[in-house]
DRENDO-1510 file (C-alpha; in Angstrom, 1 decimal, always signed):
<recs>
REC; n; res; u; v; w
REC; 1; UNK; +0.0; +0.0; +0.0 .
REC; 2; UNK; +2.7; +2.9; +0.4 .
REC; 3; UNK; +4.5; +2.1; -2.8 .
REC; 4; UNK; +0.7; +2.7; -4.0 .
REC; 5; UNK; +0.2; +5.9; -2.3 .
REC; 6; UNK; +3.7; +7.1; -3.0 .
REC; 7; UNK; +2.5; +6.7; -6.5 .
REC; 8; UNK; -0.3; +8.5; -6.8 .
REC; 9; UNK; +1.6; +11.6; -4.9 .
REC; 10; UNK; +4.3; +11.3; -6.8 .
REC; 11; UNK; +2.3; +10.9; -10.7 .
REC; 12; UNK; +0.1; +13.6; -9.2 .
REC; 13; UNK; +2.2; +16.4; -8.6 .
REC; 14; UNK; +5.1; +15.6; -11.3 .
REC; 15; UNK; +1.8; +16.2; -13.9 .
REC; 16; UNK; -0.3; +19.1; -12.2 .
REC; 17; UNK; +3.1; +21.2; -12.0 .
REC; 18; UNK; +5.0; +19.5; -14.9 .
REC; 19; UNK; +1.9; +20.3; -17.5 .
REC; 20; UNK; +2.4; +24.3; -17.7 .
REC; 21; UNK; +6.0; +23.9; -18.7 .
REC; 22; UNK; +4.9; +21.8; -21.4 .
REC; 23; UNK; +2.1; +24.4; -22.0 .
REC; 24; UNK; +5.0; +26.5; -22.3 .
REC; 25; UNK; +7.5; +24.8; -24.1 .
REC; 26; UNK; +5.1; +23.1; -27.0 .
REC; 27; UNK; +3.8; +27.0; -27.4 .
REC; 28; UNK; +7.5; +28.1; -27.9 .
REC; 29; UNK; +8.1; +25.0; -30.3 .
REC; 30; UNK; +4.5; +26.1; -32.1 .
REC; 31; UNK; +3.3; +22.5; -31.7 .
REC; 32; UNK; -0.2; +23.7; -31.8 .
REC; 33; UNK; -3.5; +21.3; -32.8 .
REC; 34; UNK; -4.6; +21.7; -36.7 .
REC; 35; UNK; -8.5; +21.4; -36.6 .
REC; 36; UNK; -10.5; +19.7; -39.2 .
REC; 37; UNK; -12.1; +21.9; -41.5 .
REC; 38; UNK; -15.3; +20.1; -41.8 .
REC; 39; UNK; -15.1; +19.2; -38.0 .
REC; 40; UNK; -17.9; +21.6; -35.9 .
REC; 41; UNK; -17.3; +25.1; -36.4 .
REC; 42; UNK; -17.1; +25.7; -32.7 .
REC; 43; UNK; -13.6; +23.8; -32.6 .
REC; 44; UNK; -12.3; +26.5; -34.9 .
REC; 45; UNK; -11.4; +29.0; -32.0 .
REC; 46; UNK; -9.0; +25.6; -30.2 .
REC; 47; UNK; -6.7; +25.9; -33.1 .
REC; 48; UNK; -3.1; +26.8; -32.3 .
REC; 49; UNK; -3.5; +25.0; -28.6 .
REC; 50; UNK; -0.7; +23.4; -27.8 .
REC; 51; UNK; -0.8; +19.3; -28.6 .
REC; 52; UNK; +0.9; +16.2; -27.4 .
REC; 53; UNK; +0.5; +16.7; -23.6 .
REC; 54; UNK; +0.1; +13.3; -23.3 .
REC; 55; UNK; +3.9; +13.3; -23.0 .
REC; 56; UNK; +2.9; +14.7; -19.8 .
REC; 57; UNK; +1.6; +11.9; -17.8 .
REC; 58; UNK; +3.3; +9.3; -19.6 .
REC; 59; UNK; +6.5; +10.7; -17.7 .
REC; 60; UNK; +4.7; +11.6; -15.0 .
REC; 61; UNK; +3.6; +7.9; -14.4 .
REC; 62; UNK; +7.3; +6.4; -15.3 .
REC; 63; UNK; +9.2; +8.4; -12.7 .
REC; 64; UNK; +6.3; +7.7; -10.2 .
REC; 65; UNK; +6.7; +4.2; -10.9 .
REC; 66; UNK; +9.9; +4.7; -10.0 .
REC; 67; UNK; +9.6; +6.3; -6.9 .
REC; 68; UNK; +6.6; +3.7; -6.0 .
REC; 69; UNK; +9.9; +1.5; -6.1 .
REC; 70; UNK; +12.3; +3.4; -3.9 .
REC; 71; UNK; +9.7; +3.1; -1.1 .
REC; 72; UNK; +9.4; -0.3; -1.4 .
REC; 73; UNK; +13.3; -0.3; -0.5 .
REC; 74; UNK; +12.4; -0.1; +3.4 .
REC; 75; UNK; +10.2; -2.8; +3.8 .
REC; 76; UNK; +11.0; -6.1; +5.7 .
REC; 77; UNK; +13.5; -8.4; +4.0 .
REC; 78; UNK; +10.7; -10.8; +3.9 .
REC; 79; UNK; +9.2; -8.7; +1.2 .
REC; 80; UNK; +12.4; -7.3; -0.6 .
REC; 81; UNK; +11.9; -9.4; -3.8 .
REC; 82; UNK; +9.1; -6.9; -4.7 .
REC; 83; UNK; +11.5; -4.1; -4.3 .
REC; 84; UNK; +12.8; -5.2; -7.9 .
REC; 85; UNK; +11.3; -4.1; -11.2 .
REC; 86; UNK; +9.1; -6.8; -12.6 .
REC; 87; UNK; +8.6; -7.9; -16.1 .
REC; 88; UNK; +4.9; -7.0; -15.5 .
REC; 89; UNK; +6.1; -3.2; -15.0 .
REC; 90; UNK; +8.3; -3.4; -18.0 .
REC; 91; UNK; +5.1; -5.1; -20.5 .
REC; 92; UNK; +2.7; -2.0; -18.8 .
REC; 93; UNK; +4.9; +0.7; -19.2 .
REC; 94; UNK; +6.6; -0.2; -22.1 .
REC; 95; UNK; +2.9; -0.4; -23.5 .
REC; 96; UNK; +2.4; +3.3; -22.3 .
REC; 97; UNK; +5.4; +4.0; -23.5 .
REC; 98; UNK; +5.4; +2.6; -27.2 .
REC; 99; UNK; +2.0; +3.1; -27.9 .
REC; 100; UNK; +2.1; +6.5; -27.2 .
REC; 101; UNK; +5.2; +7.3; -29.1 .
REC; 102; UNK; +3.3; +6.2; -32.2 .
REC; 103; UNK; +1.1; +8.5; -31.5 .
REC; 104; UNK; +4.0; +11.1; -31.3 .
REC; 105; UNK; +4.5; +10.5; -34.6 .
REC; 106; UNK; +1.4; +11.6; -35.8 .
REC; 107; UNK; +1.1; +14.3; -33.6 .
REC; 108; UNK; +4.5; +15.6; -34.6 .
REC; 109; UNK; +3.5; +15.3; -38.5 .
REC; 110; UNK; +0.1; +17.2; -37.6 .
REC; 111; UNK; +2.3; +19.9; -36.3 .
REC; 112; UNK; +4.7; +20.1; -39.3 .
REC; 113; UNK; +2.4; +19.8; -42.0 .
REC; 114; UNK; +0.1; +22.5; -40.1 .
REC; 115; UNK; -2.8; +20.6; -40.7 .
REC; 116; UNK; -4.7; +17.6; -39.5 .
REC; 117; UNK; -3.4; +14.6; -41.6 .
REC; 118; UNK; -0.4; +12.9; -39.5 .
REC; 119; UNK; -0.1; +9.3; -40.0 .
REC; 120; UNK; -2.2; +7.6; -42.1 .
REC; 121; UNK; -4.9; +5.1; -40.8 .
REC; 122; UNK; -2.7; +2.4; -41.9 .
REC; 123; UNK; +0.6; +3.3; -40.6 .
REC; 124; UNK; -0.9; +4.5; -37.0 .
REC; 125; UNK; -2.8; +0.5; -37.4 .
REC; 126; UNK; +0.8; -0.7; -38.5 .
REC; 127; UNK; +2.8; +1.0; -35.4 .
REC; 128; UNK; -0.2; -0.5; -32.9 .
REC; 129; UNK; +0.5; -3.7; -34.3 .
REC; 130; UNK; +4.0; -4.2; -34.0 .
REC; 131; UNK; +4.3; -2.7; -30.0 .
REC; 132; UNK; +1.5; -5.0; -29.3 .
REC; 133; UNK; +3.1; -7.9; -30.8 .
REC; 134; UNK; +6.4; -7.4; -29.2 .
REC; 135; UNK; +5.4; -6.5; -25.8 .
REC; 136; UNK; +2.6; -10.0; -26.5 .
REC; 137; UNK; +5.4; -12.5; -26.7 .
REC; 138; UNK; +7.2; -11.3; -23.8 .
REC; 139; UNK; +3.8; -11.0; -21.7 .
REC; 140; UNK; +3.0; -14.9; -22.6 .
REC; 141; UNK; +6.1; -16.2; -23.3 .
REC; 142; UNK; +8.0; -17.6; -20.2 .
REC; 143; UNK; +11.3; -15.9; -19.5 .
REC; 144; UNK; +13.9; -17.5; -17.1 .
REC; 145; UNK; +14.9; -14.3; -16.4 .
REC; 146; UNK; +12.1; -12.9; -15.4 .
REC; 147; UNK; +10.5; -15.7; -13.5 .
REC; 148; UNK; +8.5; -15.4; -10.5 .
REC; 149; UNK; +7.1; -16.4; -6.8 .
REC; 150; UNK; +4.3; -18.1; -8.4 .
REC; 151; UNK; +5.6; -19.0; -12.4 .
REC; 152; UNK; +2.9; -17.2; -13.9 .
REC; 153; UNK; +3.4; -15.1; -17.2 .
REC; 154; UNK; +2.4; -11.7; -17.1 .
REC; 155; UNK; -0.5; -12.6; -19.7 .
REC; 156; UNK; -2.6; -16.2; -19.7 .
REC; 157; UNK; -2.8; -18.5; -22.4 .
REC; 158; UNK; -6.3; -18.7; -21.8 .
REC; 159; UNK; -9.2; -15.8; -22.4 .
REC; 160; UNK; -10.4; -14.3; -19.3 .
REC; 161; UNK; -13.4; -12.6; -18.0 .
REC; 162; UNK; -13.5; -12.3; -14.4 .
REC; 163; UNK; -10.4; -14.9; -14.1 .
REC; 164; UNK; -9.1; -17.6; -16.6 .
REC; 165; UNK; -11.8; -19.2; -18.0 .
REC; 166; UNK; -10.1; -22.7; -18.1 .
REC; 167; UNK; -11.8; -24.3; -21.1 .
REC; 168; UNK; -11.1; -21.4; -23.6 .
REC; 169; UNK; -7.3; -22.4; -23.8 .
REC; 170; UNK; -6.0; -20.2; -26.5 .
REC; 171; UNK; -2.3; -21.6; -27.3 .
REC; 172; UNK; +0.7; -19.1; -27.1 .
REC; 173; UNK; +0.3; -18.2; -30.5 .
REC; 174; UNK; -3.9; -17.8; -30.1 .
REC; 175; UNK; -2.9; -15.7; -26.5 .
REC; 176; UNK; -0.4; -13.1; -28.6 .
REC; 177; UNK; -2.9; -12.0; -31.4 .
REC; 178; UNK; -5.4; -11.9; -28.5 .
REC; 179; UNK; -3.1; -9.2; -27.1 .
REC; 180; UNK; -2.7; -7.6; -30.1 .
REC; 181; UNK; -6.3; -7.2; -30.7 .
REC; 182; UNK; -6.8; -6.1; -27.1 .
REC; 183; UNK; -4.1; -3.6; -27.4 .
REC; 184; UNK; -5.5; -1.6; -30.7 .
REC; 185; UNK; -8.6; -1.8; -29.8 .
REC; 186; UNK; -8.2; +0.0; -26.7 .
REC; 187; UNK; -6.1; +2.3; -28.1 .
REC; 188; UNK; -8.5; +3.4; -31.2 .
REC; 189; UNK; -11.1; +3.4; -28.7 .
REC; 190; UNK; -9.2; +6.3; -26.2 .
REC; 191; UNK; -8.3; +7.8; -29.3 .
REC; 192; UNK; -11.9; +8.0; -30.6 .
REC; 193; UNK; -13.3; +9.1; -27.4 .
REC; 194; UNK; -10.7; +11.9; -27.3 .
REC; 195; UNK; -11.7; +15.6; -29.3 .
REC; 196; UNK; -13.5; +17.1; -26.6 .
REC; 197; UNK; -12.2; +19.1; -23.9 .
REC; 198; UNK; -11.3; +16.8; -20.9 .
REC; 199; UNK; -13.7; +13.5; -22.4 .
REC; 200; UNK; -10.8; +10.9; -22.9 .
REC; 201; UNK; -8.7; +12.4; -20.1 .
REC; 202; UNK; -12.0; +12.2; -17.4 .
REC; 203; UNK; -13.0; +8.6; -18.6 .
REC; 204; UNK; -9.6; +7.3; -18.9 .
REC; 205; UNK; -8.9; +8.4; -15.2 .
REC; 206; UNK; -12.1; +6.2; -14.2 .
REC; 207; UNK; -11.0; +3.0; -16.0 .
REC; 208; UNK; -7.5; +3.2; -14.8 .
REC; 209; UNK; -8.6; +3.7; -11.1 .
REC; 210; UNK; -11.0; +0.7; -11.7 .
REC; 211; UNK; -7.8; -1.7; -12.6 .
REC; 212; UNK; -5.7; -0.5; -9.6 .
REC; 213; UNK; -8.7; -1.4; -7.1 .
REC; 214; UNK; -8.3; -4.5; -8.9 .
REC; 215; UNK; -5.0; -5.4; -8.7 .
REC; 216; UNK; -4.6; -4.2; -5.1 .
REC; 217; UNK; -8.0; -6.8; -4.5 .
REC; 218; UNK; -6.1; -9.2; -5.8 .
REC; 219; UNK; -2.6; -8.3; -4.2 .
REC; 220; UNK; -4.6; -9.3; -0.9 .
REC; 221; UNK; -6.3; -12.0; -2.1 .
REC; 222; UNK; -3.2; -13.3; -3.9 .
REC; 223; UNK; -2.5; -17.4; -4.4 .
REC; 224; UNK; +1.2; -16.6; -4.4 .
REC; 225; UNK; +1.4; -14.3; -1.1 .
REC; 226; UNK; +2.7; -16.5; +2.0 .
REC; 227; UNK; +0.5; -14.0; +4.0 .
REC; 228; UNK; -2.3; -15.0; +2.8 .
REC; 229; UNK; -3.7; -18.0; +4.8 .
REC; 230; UNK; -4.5; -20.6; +2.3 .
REC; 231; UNK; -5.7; -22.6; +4.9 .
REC; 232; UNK; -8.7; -20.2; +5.4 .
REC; 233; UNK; -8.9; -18.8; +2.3 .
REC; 234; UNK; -11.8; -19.9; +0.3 .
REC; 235; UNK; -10.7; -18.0; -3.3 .
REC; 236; UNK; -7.4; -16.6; -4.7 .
REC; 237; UNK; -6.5; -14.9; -7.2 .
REC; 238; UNK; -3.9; -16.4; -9.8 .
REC; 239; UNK; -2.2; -13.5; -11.4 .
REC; 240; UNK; +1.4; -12.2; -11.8 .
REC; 241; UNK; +2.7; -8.7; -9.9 .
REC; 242; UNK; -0.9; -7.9; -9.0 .
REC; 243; UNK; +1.1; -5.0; -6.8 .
REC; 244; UNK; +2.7; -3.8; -9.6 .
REC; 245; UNK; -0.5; -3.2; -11.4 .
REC; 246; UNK; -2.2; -1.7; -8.7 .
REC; 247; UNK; +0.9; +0.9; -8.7 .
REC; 248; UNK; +1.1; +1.3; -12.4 .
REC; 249; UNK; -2.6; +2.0; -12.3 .
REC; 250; UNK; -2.7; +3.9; -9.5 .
REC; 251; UNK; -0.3; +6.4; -11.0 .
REC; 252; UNK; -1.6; +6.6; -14.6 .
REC; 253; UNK; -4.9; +7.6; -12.6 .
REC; 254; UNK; -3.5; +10.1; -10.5 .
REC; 255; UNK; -1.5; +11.8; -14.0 .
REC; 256; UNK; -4.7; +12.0; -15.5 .
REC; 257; UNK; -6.3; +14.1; -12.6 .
REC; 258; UNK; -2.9; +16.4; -12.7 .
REC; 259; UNK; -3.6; +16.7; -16.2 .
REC; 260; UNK; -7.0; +16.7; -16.5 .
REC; 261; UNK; -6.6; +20.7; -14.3 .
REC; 262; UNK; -5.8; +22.2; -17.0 .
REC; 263; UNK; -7.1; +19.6; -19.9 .
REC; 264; UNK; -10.6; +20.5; -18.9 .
REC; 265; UNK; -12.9; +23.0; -20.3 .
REC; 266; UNK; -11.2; +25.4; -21.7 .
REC; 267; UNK; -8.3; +23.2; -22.2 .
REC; 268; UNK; -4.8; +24.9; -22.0 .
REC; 269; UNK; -3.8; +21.8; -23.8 .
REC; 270; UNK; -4.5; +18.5; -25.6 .
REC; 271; UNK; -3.5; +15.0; -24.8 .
REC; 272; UNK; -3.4; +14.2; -28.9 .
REC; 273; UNK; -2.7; +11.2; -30.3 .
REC; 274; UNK; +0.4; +11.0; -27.9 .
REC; 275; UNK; -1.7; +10.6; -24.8 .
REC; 276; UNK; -4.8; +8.9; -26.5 .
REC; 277; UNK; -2.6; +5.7; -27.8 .
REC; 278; UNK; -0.6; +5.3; -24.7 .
REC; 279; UNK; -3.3; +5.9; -22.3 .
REC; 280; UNK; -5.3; +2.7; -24.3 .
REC; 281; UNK; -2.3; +0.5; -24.7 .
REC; 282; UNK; -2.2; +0.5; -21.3 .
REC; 283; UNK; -5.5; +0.0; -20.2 .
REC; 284; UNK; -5.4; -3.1; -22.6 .
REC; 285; UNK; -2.3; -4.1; -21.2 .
REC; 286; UNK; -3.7; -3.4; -17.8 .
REC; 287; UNK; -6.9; -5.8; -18.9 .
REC; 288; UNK; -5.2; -9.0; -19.7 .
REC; 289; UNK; -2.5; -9.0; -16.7 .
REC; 290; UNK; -5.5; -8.6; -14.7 .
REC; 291; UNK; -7.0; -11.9; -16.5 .
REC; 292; UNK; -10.2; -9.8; -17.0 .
REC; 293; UNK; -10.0; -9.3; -20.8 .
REC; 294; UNK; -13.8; -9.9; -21.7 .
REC; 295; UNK; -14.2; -7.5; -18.8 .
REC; 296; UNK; -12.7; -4.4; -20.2 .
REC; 297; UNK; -16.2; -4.0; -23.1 .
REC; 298; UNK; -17.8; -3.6; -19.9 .
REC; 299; UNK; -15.1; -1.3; -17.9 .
REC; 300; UNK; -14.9; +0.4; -21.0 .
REC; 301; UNK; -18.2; +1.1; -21.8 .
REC; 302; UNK; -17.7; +4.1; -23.3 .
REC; 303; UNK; -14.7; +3.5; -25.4 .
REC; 304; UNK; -17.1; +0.3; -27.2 .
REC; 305; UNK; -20.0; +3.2; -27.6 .
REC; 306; UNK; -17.7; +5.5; -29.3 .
REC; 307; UNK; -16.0; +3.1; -31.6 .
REC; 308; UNK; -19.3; +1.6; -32.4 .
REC; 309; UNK; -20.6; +4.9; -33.2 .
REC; 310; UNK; -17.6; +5.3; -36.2 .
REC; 311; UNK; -18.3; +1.9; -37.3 .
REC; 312; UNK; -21.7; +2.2; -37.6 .
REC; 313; UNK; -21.5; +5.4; -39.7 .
REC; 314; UNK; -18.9; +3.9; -42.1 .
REC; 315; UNK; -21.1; +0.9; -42.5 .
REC; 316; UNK; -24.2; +2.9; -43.5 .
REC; 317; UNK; -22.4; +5.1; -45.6 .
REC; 318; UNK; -20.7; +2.9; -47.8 .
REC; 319; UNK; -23.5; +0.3; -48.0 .
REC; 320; UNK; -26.4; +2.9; -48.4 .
REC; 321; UNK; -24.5; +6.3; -49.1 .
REC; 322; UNK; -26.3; +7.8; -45.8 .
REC; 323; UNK; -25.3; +8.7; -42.3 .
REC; 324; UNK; -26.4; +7.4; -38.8 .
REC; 325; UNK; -24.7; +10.2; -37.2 .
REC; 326; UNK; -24.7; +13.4; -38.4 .
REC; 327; UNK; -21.0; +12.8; -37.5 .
REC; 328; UNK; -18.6; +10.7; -36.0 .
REC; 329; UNK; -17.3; +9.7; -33.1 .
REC; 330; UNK; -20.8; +10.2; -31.3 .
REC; 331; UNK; -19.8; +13.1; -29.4 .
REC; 332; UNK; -19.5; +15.2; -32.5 .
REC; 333; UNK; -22.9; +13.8; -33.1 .
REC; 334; UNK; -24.2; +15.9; -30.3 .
REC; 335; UNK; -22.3; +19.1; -30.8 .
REC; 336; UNK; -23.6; +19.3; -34.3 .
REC; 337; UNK; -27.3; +18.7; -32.4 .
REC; 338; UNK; -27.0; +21.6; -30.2 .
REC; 339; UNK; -25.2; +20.2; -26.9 .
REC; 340; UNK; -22.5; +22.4; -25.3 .
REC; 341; UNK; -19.4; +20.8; -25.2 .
REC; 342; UNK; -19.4; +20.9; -21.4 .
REC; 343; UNK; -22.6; +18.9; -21.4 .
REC; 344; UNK; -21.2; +16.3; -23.5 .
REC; 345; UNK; -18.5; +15.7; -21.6 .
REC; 346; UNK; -20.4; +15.5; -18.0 .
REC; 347; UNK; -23.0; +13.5; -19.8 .
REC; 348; UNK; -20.0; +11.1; -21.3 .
REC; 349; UNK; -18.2; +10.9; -18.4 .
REC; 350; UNK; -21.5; +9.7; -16.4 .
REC; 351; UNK; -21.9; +6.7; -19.0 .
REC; 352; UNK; -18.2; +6.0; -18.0 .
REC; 353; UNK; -18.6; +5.5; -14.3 .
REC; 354; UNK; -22.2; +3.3; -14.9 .
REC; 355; UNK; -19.8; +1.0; -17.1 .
REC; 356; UNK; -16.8; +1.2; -14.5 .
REC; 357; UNK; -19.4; +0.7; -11.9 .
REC; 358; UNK; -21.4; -2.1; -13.1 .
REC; 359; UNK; -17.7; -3.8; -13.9 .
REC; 360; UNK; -16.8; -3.6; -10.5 .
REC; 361; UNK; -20.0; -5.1; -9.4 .
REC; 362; UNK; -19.9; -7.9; -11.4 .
REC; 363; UNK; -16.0; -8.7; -10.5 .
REC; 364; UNK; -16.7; -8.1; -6.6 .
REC; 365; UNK; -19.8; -10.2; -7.0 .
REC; 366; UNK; -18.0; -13.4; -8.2 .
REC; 367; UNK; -15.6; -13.1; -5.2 .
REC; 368; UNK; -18.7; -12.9; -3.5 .
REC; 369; UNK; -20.1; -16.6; -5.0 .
REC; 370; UNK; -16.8; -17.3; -4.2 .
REC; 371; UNK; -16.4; -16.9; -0.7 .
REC; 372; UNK; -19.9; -17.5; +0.4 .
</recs>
């Protein structure tokens, strides 16, 4: 629990006070956001503000990590095995990391081109792909280097809702594209939810508080811990570095909130594609090392609303030549109806804690069945 809380201070503070410099700086570098000229009118006035703050919390989170780390440095010797970096922290972060540095690309060709056409829908697809693929064979694939108290890989072979489901065994190859597909889809899903002041930054913080509370639950309720009395307990949890992901979550969170001061309505700044990518690559890499991978439609209700909203439209228009929407993602939908844009986002952000709440419900409640 203090590396945890250590964390949060830590990713907290280095992103509230870190996120003017980079106001700052990106202003004196003229990284400023293009706007679509057949987006809503209204978004015409946000050109120029500066972009890619999602480098922001991405650092924010690392260092916190890292200080989450030093504190763990005076605990008992009983416990100093956790006090190393884990393979679980490298898959999470490097996640955070990667993704969002392919979403630095675009960003960075948005600014130079001066207009909104980065990377194309292809190469952002292509970049997804091949960090989800690399950081997939070292979450499933055992490492001898890496091994740990209870020889579990950092992602299951198996798909996942609550916990392993143990007659969906996927293979090693089956688990990797699973990750991949897990990986992109949360990240075009935060990237779709983002274009409104404070939307993705607000809903992102819920999700990623949602998968700390569950990996701390299951840090207590953990098969591997000594601690915990397995001659009482009725149900554990069979995961790998369930701490670690309660930290890593914990921090991303706490970012966010920094971020989201001066991210919300007016924003000061925009997460872009830099903070949208990483921010969903590790909430899907947060999802399978939780073994709740059939979960995260459900934790992520929004993210699955807003995605199905673009789908939708591009269906219908290229099988009828109409619209659904008036535009896509949804959101843009209710601008063009009349909504303010702080409406939206309140309105959004209250779909995003049903879905995050009705998650947690339903993974509480099987502990429940469990245990009863």
């Amino acid at each position: 629990m203090r590396a945890v809380f250590v964390a949060i201070v830590v990713a907290f503070a280095v992103s509230l006070f870190g996120t003017p410099l980079a106001i700052r700086a990106f202003t004196r570098l003229k990284a400023g956001q293009p706007i679509r000229a057949d987006g809503p009118q209204m978004h015409q006035g946000k050109k120029g503000t500066p972009t890619m703050g999602g480098v922001v919390f991405i650092v924010s989170t690392v260092i916190a990590y890292v200080a989450g780390h030093v504190a763990l440095v005076t605990l008992p010797k009983a416990q100093i095995g956790q006090v190393r970096p884990t393979i679980t922290g490298l898959v999470l972060l490097g996640l955070f990391v990667f993704c969002g540095a392919v979403g630095f690309i675009d960003d960075f060709l948005k600014v130079r081109k001066r207009n909104s056409e980065g990377l194309t829908e292809r190469g952002k697809l292509l970049g997804q792909l091949i960090v989800g693929a690399v950081f997939g064979v070292i979450a499933i694939w055992p490492i001898d280097a890496f091994k740990s108290t209870n020889q579990q890989t950092v992602a299951s072979t198996k798909l996942s809702f609550i916990r392993d489901i143990d007659w969906l065994e996927l293979g090693r190859i089956g688990a990797i594209i699973v990750f991949v597909l897990v990986i992109m889809a949360a990240s075009n899903g935060v990237n779709l939810t983002d274009g409104l002041d404070g939307l993705a930054t607000g809903a992102s913080f819920m999700v990623l508080s949602a998968y700390s509370f569950i990996g701390f639950w299951q840090y207590r309720h953990w098969c591997a811990d000594p601690a915990y009395n397995t001659s009482k307990a009725t149900y554990c949890y069979v995961v790998r570095d369930p701490l670690e992901i309660a930290m890593i979550g914990a921090a991303a969170a706490a970012a966010c909130v920094g971020f989201l001061w001066w991210n919300a309505y007016p924003a000061r700044i925009f997460m872009g594609d830099t903070g949208a990518l990483g921010l969903g690559g590790l909430i899907g890499g947060l999802a399978v090392s939780t073994r709740t991978t059939l979960l995260l439609p459900v934790l992520g209700s929004l993210f699955v609303i807003v995605t199905m909203s673009v789908i939708i439209q591009r269906i219908s228009y290229k099988t009828t030549g109409k619209r659904v929407f008036r535009m896509s993602p949804l959101q843009h939908h209710f601008e063009l109806v009349g909504w303010s844009e702080v409406n939206i986002v309140i309105r959004f952000w209250i779909i995003a804690g049903v879905g995050v709440a009705v998650a947690l419900g339903i993974f509480y409640a099987d502990f429940l069945s469990a245990v009863s």
